[in-house]
Structures are given as C-alpha cells and as structure tokens.
N, C-alpha and C positions, 0 to 999 in steps of 0.2 A: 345217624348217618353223617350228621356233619362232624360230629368228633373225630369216627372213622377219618375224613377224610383229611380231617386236623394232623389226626398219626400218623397218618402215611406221608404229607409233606413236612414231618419235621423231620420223619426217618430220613425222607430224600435228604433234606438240608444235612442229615447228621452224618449221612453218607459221603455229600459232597466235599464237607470238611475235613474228611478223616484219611480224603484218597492223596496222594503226594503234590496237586497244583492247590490243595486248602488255603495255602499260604498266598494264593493269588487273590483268591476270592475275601479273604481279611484286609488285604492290601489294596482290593477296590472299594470294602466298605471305609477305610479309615481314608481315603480322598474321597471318596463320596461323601465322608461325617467331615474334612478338613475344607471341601465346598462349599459345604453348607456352612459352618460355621464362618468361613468369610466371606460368605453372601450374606450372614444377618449382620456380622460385626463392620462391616463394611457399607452396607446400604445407607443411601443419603434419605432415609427416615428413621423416626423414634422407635424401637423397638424393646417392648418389655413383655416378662412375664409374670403375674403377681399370682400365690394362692388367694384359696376364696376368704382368707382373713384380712384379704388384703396389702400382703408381704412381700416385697420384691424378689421374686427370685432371680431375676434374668435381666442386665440391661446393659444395652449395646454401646458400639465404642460412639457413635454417632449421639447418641443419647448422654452420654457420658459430656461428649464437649459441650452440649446443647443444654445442659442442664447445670454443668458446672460439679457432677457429683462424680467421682473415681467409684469403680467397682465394691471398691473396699467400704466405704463410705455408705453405699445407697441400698447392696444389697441386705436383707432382713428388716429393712426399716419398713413402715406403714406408707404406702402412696400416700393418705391425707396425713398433713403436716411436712410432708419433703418435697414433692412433688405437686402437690395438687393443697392449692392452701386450703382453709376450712368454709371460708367463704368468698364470691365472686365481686371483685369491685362494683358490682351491678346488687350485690345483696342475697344473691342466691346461698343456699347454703348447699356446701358440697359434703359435708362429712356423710350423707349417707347413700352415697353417690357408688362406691366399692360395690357395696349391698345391693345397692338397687341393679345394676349391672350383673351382678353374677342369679341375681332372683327374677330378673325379665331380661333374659340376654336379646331376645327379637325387639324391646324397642331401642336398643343402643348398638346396634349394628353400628350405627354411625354415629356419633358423639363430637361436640364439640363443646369445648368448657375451658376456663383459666388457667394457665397453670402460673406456677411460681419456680422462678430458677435459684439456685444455692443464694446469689448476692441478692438477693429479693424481688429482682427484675419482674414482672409480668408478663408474662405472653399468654396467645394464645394458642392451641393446637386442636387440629380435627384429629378424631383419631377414629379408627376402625377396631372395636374388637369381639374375638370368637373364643366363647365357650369351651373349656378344655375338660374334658371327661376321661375317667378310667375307665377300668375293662367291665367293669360296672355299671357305666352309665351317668354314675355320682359327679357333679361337679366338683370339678378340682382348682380351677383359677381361671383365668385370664390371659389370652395373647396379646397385645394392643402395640398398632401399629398408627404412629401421628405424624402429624405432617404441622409446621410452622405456618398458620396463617394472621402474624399477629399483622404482619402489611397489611395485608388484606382486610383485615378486620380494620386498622385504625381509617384505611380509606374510606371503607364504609360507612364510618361514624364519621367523617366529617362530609359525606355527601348526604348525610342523614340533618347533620349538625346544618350545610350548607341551603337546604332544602327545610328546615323550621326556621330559618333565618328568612331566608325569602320570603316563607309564608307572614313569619311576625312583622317582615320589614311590608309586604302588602297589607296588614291588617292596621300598619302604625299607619301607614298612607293614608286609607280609607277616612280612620278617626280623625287625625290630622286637618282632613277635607274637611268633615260634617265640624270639627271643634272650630275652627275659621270660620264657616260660616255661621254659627251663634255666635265666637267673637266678633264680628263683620256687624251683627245686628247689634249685641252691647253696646260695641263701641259707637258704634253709628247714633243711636237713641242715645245716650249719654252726651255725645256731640251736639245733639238737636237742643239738648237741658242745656247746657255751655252756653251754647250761642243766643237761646233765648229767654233764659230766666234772667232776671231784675235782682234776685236775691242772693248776696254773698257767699252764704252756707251751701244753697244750692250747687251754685257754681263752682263751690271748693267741695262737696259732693263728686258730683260730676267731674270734676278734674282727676279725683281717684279713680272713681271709674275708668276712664280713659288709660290711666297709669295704669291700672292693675289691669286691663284688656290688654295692652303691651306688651307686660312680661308673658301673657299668657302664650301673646303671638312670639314670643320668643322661645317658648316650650314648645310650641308646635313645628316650628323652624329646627331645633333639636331631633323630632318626629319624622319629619321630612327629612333632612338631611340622613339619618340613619335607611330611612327606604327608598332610598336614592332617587326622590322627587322635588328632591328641594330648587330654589331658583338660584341661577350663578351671575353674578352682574358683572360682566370684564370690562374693564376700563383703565387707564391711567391709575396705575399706586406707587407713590411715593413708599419706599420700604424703612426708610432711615425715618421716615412718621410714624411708620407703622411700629416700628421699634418700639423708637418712645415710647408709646402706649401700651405696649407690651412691658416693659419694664419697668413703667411707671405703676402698674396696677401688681405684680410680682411684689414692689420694695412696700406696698402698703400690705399685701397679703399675709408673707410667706418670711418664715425668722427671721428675725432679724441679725443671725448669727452667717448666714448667708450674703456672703457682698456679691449687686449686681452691677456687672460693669458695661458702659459698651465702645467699642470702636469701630465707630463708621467712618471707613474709610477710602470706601466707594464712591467715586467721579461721577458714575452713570445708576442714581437707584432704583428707577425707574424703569415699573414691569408695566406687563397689559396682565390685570388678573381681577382677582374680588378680595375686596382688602377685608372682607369680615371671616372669610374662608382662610387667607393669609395670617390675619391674625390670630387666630383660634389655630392654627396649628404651628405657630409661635410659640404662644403659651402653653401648649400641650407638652413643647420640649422642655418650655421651662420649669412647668410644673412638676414633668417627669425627672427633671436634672434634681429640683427641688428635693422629691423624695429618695434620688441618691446620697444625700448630703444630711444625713439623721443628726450629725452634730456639726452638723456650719460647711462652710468654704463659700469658693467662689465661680459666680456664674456669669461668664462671659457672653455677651450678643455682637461680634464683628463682624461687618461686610467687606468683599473687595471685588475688584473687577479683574475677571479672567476670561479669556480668548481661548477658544476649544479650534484648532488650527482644521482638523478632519472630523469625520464622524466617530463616536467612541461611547460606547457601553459602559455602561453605571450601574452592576446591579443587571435587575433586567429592565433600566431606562435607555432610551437610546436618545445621544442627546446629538446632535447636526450642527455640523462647523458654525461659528457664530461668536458673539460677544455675548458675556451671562456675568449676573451680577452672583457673588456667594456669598451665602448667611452661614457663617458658624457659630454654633450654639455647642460650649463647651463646658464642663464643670468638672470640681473637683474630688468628685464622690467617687463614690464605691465599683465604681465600674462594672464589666460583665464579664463572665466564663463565655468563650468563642461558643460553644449551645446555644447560651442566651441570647447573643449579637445576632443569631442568625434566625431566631425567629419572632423579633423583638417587633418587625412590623405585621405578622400573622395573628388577623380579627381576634379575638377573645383570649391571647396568649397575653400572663399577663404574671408576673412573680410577686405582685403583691399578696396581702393577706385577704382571706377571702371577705366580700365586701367592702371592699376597701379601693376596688377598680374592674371594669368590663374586659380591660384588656382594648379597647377602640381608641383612646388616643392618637397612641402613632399609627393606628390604621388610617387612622381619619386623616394623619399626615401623608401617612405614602397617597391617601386617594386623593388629597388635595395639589401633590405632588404632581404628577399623574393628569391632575385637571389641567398643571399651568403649563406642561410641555417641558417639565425640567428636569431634575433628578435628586436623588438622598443618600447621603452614604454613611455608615456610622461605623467609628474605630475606638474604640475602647478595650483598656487594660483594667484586669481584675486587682484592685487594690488603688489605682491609680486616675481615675475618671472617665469620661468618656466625651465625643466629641460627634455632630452631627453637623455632615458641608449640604445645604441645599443649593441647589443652581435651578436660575430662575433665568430666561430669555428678556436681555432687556428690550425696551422700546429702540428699533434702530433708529427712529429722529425724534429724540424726546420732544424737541421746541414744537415741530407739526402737530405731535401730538398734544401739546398743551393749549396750542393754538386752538384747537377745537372745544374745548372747553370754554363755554361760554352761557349767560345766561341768557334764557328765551323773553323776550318781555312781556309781559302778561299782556294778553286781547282777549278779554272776556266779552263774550254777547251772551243774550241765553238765545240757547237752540231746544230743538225738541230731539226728546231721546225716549228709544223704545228698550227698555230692560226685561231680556226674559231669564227668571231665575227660577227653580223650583223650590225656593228656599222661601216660605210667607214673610219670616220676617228682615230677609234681605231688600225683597220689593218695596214693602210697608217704608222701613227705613230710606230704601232709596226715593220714592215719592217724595215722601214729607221732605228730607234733606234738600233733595236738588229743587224742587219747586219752591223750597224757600228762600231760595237763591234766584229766582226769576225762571231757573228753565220748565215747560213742560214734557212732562215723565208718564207713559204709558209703561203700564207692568202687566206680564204674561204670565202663567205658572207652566202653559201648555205649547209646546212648540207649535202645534198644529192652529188653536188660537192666533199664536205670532204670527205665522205663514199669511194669514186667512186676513188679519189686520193689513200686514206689509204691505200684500196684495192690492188693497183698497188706497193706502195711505204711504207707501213709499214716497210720492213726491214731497211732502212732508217734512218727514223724519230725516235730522240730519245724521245722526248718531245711533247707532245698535249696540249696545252693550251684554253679551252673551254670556250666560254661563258655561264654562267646560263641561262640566261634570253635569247629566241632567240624564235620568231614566228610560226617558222615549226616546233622544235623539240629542245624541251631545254638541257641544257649540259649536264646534267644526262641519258635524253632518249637517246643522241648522242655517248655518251661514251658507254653505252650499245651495241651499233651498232657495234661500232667500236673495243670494246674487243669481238665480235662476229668473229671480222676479224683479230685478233690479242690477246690472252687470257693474254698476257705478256705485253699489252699495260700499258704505262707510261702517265701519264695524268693528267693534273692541271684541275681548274675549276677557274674562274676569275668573280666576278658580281659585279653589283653596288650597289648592298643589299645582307647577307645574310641571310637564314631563318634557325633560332640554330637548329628548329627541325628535319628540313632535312641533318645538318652537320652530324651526325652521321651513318647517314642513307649512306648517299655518304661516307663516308671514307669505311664503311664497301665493299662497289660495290666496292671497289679496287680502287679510285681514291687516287690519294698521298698526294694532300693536296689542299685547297680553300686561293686563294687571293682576293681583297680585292680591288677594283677600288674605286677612283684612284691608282695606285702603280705605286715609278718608277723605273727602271731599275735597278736599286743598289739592290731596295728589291726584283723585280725578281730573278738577279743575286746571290741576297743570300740566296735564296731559292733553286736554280740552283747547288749553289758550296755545300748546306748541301746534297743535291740529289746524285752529286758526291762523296764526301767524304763519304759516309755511302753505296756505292756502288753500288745504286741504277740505275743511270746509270753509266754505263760503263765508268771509267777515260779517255779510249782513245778510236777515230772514230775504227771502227772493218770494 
C-alpha cells in the first residue's frame, strides 16, 4: 500500500516537471538549495559533517576562520588529530571519542570537549550532534553544530580556581591559629628556662628555642598574610630606611654580576604604612628584576616627590589630589611582551619555570599597594628592561608626626589578671610566667566558668585578657558578658590571627587594645606599664 502510494507521488512529481512551468519549479529548488547553503555557510556557529570513520566531509565558512583550516585543507582529514587533539589538557583521552558518538548517539546529544585550532591554540566548544542515517536506517556520520565557549569555560576555572583558594587561604588561617598558639606555649616555657635557670648550657638551650619559635612565627605570618588574616601596623615609615635594607640584603644575596644602585632623592619620605609589608614588596620587585637579569645588569631603587594636582586613575587605583612620594624600581633585563605587562600582577600568573615561583609576589605587591592608598604602574620593553613607579601618600606634617613617637616609661606594679584561654598550655604558660613576675593569674578554659568568677570577683581583677578564637563563645561575645557584669571592665583580647575588619569594631565595644600570639612577656608588660601610665589602670592595688 505504501509503495503504491510511493508511485503515484513520483508520477505526480514526473508530471509536474515535464509540463512547460518545470523550469519554475527547478528554479525554486536551486534558491531553496542556494538558502540553505548560505544559511549553513554563513551561521555564526561551527558547523561540520564527518562519516562514521570519522572524515570531514562538510565544514563551513565560519568553522573555516574559527579553526584556521581552508576547505581544501580540512576536508578528508580525520577530526582526531586536526580538530580535536588526541587528548584533553585535563588528561582525557579523546581518540575514541568519534566512535563513541556515532555507537551511543543519545548520550552525546550534547557534548562538550577541547578542541585544538590549526596554530595549536586551545579552545573550547559545546557542540550539539545528530545522527545521520540512510534510507536504510545504517549510520552514516555525524552533523555537529559548536559554539565557542572557551570565555566561558576559562571564567569558570578561575571562579573554581578563586573558590579552592578561599577555602586553602581559610584552612592556612585556621592552622596558622592553633600553630601560634603551641608557639605561644614553646616560646613561653622556654622563656620561663631563660629567666630562671643558673645554668649556661641551659640558658644557651633555651635561647635556641626562643630563636627557632621566631622563625616559626615568621612562617605563620607567611600563612596569615596569604588568608588575609594577617595584622598591619601603620605608622610612621621612613622609605629612604626602608631602602637601605632592601638593598642592603639584595647586594649580599643576589650575583654579584648585578649592580644595585639607589637614588634617594626625595625631600619628603615619609608614609603612614607597615614598613615589613613595605619592605617585603620591595624586595619582591627586586627579586623579581633580579630574575630578569640571567646574566648581570643594573638595578635601580630611586625616590622623588611628586604633586598629583586633581584626581587621576592608575590602573584601577585611584589616587586623590595630594603630595606622594615615588619609588622607582627599574632594571636592565629582559623585559616583557605587552601579554605579559598586563597580567603580570594577576595571583598565580607567573612565567617562571614550574616550581621555581607561585606567581603571588607582585600580587602581594599590588595588595600591599592597595593596603597604603597609593598606586603601581609598570612600563617595560621587550629586550630592553622594565620599570615599576609606586606612589605612596606622604605624611602631610611629618614633624607632628614624629613628634608622637615617643617612649612610655615603664610603671610596672603587679595587678591581678584573669586569662580565659582554651588552649592548656597557654594558661599553664601564662600562670607560671606572669606570677613570677609578682602578678596574680586566674586562668579559665570555660567562658561560662570566667562569667561565674567575674561575677564574684570583678572588683578584683584589674586586667582580663581574652582569647579571640575559643569554641563556646569567642572573646568578643565574652567580653560582652562580662561588661554586662562590670561596665568599667578593663580588657585585652589576645589570638593567633587577627581579622583587620573586626579591629575596629572591637576597639569601639570598649576593649583596650588586641595582642598578637605569639607575644612575650616583655611585650605584655609593655602594654601593662602604657595602661598604667596613662591611668587606665589604676597605679596602685585599691
């Protein structure tokens, strides 16, 4: 029956061709075939057709610029190896990818996978493709229809990338904390042997300890600083000092085939900043100039004073009418391709050899940058060196400012202090230390304990020194509690990380002021005797 009706509509068709308007009916098939064909050859996606061996036989003009291959060129060739490399920078292997496609066409309806363009480029493409069958039924190849989503895909991985980075930089924080506070105790019991042993050996013992707890606190500070918990001290910084020291540790380091020079020739050098932050992204340029300079030249550190008359954009700094001191750090190496300049301070970018750099150096500079209100700019020629202006806000009345700088004079009494930490061997440590110093030391493990003491014994206690970081109820919520029970409470806060954006927050709740674990005794004490001295507490027991 259906042949039948097979025959009869082809008679019709052979009828309609054969009657004197045929020539009409040819003439709409060949613009309906001239439509279609600049509708495929013209669509703003990838369009191919391969047999089931995998052989191009169709690929469009859009495909053609997109992939870098001319008609002549691509058609007959195998998609794996011209189009579709053999394997995924990710490690997948694609070679049997063709195969698997035309043998489960339902799970690759949709597809997304590498491709490789003529000059070797990478992208990526989604593609869509349908099964193409004869009058048989038999698979016969492939349509595939792709679209560019390499943007897309690289955004991705870096919000993937930005997101294990948060997590690592909260997990550095965490460790960071708990390694402080076992430094905090080392160092402390080590201090307790210093000050009370008789014995030489000991005491030269104990001094390594002390040493080697140091650097540890300097690796944790590393730690902190990367999970952006670290502490920033602004103050008065001499830059043309800061120099120095920068140069000074470079000309002992770093070839000697390298000359370091500087010209400070700055009237005014003097910032409000954190001069270990300042200097560490000093050296990070020097360092970095260092490695452009494989066989010698010269590395410049100059300062000058410049006047920004309006407001004006750096970058995406914005820096506000004003006087600003500039540090140029120039050298005579290798320079950069305009690529490289531009993403030269983007976290983990980094053209070194692998292992050999994180790529966070000059990140660490732009975020230092960033910290002091100033800006960075970097102009370099490939073959020719490269050169980095920072501008930093000077102090506008340096002499006020230095004027304040002055020292406290020690007013030691002993007071009594309640220390709630949930660390055993921070308390332990703090007991024995500060009572062998004259004061008495009440220690807590349990806020709720603390409360329960306060309560009884506030009139007391001159001094609460709180842990930040504590399980049930952290030093913030605690001291809450406890000027509930006392409004005139006197109160430290003590942690193993601080967080800048809660400093301010906590100073305004009436705490006196945040230290800084590990810390020793000395720097408690001198926190203690400025407390005294400015009358905060009371010079003598009441």
């Amino acid at each position: 029956m259906e042949e039948d009706k097979e025959k009869v509509r082809l008679k019709s068709t052979y009828r309609d061709l054969s009657e004197p308007n045929s020539h009409l009916v040819y003439e709409a098939l060949r613009k309906s075939e001239e439509r279609y064909r600049e509708l495929v050859e013209h669509a703003n996606s990838i369009i191919l057709r391969w047999n089931k061996n995998g052989i191009v036989t169709f690929f469009n003009e859009y495909a053609q610029r997109f992939f870098g291959y001319s008609e002549h060129e691509i058609i007959g060739q195998h998609v794996v190896g011209t189009i579709v490399p053999e394997s995924e920078s990710t490690g997948r292997d694609l070679r049997p990818l063709m195969d698997h496609i035309c043998n489960h066409p339902d799970e690759h309806r949709y597809n997304v996978n590498e491709n490789v363009t003529k000059c070797g480029k990478r992208v990526w493409v989604a593609w869509t493709n349908k099964l193409l069958r004869n009058d048989d039924g038999d698979a016969i190849g492939v349509l595939s229809i792709g679209s560019d989503i390499t943007k897309q895909r690289l955004l991705e991985e870096e919000l993937r990338q930005a997101q294990k980075m948060q997590a690592i930089g909260e997990l550095a924080g965490g460790i960071a904390h708990d390694f402080n506070n076992m430094i905090h105790g080392i160092a402390g019991f080590a201090e307790i042997i210093h000050q009370t042993t008789c014995d030489s050996k000991t005491a030269e013992y104990s001094k390594q300890i002390l040493t080697t707890a140091q650097h540890a606190t300097e690796l944790t500070k590393q730690l902190l600083t990367f999970a952006r918990k670290g502490s920033y001290h602004l103050s008065d910084c001499n830059t043309h000092d800061i120099i120095r020291d920068v140069c000074a540790m470079l000309e002992r380091t770093i070839d000697r085939k390298i000359q370091v020079q500087q010209q400070l020739n700055a009237e005014r050098p003097h910032v409000k900043g954190d001069s270990a932050q300042l200097q560490s992204a000093l050296l990070n340029l020097g360092i970095n100039a260092k490695d452009a300079m494989p066989a010698g030249g010269t590395l410049v550190f100059s300062t000058s004073d410049v006047t920004v008359d309006r407001p004006i954009s750096i970058s995406d700094f914005q820096l506000e009418a004003g006087k600003y001191l500039q540090i140029n750090v120039s050298d005579s190496g290798t320079g950069m391709s305009e690529e490289v300049r531009q993403r030269i301070f983007e976290p983990f970018f980094t053209t070194k050899a692998s292992g050999r750099g994180a790529g966070l150096g000059l990140a660490a500079v732009y975020g230092t940058t960033h910290l002091h209100k100033g800006a960075i700019q970097c102009r370099s020629e490939f073959g020719k060196g490269s050169s980095f202006d920072l501008y930093l806000p000077i102090i506008k009345d340096c002499s006020k400012e230095l004027s304040k700088v002055s020292k406290v004079k020690a007013t030691e009494r002993s007071i009594h202090m309640m220390v709630v930490d949930d660390e055993a061997i921070v308390r332990s440590y703090s007991k024995t230390l500060f009572e062998m110093h004259g004061h008495t030391v009440d220690t807590f493990a349990s806020p709720q304990e603390a409360i329960e003491h306060y309560r009884k014994n506030s009139h007391k206690i001159d001094l609460v020194l709180l842990d930040m970081i504590m399980p049930q109820m952290d030093g913030q919520q605690l001291f809450a509690e406890l000027k509930r029970i006392n409004p005139d409470i006197k109160a430290m806060l003590s942690s193993g990380y601080s967080v800048e954006s809660k400093v301010q927050e906590i100073l305004k709740a009436g705490i006196l002021d945040c230290i800084k674990k590990p810390f020793t005794y000395d720097q408690l004490q001198a926190k203690i005797s400025t407390l005294v001295a400015d009358g905060i507490i009371p010079p003598e027991n009441e």
